[in-house]
C-alpha positions as CSV (number, residue, x, y, z in Angstrom):
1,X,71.7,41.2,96.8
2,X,70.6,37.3,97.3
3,X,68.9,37.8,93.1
4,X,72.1,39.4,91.8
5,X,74.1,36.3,92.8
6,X,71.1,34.1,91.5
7,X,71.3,35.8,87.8
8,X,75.1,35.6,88.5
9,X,75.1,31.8,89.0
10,X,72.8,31.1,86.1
11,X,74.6,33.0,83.5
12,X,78.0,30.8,84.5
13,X,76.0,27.3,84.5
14,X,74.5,28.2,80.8
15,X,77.8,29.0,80.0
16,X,80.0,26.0,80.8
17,X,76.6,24.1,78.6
18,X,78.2,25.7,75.5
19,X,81.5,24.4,75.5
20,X,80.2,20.6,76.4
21,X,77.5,20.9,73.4
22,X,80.3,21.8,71.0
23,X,82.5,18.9,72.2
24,X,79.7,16.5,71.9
25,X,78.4,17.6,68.1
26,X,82.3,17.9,66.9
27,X,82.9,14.8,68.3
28,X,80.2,13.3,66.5
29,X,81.3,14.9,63.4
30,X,84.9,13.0,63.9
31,X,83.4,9.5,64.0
32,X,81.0,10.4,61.0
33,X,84.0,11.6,58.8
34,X,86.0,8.6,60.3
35,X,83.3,6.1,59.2
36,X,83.3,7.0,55.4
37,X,86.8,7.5,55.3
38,X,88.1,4.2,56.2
39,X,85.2,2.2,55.1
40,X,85.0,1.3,50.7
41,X,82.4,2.1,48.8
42,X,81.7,-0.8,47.8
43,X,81.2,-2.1,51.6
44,X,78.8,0.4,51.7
45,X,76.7,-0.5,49.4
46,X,77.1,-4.5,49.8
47,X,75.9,-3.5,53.3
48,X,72.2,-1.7,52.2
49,X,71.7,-4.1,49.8
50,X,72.8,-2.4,46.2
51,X,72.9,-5.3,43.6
52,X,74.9,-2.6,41.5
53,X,78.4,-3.8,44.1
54,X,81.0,-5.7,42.1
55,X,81.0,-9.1,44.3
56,X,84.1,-11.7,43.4
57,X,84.3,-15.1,43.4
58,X,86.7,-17.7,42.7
59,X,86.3,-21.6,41.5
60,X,88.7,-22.6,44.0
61,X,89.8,-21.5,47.3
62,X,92.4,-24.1,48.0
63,X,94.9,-26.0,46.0
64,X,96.8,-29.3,47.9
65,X,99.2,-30.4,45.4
66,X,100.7,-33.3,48.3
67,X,104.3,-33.8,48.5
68,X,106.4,-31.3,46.2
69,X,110.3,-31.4,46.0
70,X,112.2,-28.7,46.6
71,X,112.6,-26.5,43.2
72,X,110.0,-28.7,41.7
73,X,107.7,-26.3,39.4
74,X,103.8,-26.6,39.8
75,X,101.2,-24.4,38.8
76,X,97.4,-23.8,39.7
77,X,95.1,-22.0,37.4
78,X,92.0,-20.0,39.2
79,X,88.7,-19.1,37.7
80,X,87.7,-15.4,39.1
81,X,84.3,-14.0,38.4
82,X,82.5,-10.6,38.5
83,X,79.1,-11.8,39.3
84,X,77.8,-8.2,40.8
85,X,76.5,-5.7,38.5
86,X,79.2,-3.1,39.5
87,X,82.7,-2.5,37.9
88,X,85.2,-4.7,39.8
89,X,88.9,-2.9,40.7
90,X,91.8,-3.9,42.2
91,X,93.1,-0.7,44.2
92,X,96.1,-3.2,45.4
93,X,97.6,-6.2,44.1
94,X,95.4,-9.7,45.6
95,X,97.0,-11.0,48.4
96,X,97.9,-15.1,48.1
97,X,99.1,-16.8,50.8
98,X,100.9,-20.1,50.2
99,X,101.6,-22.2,53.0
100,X,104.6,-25.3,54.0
101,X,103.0,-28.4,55.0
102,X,105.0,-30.4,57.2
């Protein structure tokens, strides 16, 4: 009787192994498929080193035009450049951020 409950009590321990191995690789699975589908393309490929990446830069980063009256009209004029090999997209509109001196 003592090897029935020996066979017994190793069936139920490689049993409960199952259910943790498929948490563990579907788990995995979920942070894979979260990693590509929140991270560009383009980030990607800036990160291994692919000169093909579209890469932006601009002439200017800031513009201090001093004291400006109130409904006084000024303007700035920006120089943006591709200089990556790859096709360069807006999927959203750029974000600029003006700011109120004091």
């Amino acid at each position: 009787m003592g090897q029935n409950n020996k066979k017994k009590n190793f069936k139920q321990v490689k049993r409960k192994t199952w259910p943790m191995i498929l948490l563990l690789g579907g788990g995995a699975i979920l942070l894979i498929g979260a990693f590509f589908a929140f991270v560009k393309p383009t980030q990607i490929n800036a990160a291994l080193g692919d000169s093909s990446a579209p890469r932006l830069e601009v002439d200017q980063e800031l513009v201090d035009f001093g004291d400006v009256k109130v409904d006084q009209l000024v303007e700035a004029t920006f120089r943006l450049t591709n200089t990556g090999d790859g096709t360069l997209r807006f999927s959203d509109a750029p974000y600029i951020e003006v700011l109120e001196g004091c």
